[in-house]
N, C-alpha and C positions, 0 to 999 in steps of 0.2 A: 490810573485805575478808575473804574468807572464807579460810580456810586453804589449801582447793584452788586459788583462785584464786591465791593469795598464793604457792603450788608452782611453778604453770603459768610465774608471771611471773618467779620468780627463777630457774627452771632457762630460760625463755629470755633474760631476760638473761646467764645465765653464756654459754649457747651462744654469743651474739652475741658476747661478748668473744671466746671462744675461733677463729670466725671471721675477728674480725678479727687475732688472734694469728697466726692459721697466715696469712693471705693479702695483711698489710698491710705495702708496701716499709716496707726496712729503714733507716729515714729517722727523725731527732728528733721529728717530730712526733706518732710511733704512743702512743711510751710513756705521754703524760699520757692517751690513749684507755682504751687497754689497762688502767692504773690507776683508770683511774675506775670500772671496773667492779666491779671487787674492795672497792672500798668502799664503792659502794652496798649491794653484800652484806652488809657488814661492818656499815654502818647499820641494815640491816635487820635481820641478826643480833641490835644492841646488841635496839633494839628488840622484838624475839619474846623472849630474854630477860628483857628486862626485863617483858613483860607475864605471862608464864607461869612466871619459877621458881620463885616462891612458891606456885604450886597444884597441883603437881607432889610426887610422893612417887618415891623413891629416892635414889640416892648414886653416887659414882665409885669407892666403896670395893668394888667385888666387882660381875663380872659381872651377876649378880641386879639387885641397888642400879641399876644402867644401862638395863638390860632396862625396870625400874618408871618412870626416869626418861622412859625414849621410849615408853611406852606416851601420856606425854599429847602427845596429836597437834600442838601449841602448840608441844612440845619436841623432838618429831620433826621438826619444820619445819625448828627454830632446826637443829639435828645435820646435816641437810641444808645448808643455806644455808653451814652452816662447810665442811662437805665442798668446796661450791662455789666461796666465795673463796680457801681456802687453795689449791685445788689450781691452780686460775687462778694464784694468783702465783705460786705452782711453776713453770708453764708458763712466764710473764713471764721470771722467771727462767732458765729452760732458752733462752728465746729469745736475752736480752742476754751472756748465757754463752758460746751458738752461735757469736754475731757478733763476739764478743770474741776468742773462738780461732779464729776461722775455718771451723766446721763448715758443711758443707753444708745447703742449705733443707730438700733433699731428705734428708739423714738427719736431720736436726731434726724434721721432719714429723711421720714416725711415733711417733714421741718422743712429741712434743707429745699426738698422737692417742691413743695409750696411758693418758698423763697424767689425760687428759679423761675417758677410759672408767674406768682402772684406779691414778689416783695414782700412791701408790708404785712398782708396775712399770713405769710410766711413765717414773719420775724415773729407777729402776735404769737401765733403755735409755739413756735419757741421759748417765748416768756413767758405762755402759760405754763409749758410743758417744765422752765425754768425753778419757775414758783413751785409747782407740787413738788420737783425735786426738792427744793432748798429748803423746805418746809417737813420734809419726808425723812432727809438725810441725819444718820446718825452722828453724831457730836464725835470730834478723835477725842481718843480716851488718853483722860489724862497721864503723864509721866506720873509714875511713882520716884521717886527718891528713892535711894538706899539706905 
């Protein structure tokens, strides 16, 4: 498969996860969906990896050293495809969090949406949006005894 090809297919699989993140009820059955996705990236990840970092020149040691390592398009794939699953499970995560404390769909949403476009300011919205929840939310009321 060729590398654009290989683009095309992992940026619409991530989408498709991410679709069915933001619109899939909030029921047991989503998560193994929603996980699956993330590791086919992840497979595919090991994979690009493994076929490309031995022919690749640069380092993590200095911006430079990074620059040289994505200039090989093999490695630019794999940089991408990471971007894709980890932020995916960001998402996962911002979702089972949501349902956990009780946030709304609708402020989860743009969350989510953010996540997909922008990661980390995504994740930020979420933990603000976390805070005012956790902060906001009423205390379960205690058991009485009989």
């Amino acid at each position: 498969m060729q590398l654009t090809t290989a683009f095309s297919v992992a940026s619409m699989l991530a989408a498709a996860g991410w679709v069915w993140l933001l619109l899939s009820p909030q029921r047991s059955f989503w998560r193994p969906v929603a996980v699956l996705v993330p590791l086919l990236l992840a497979m595919f990840y090991a994979g690009l990896i493994g076929a490309f970092w031995t022919s690749a020149e640069g380092d993590f040691g200095s911006l430079a050293g990074v620059a040289r390592l994505f200039e090989h398009p093999g490695l630019l794939l794999a940089g991408w495809v990471h971007y894709l699953a980890f932020d995916l499970l960001v998402g996962i995560w911002e979702r089972e969090e949501a349902h956990r404390i009780g946030l709304s769909r609708w402020i989860l949403a743009p969350c989510l949406l953010l996540t997909f476009w922008f990661g980390p300011i995504g994740w930020l919205a979420f933990m603000a949006a976390r805070t005012v929840r956790m902060r906001t939310r009423r205390p379960a009321a205690a058991s009485v005894a009989p």
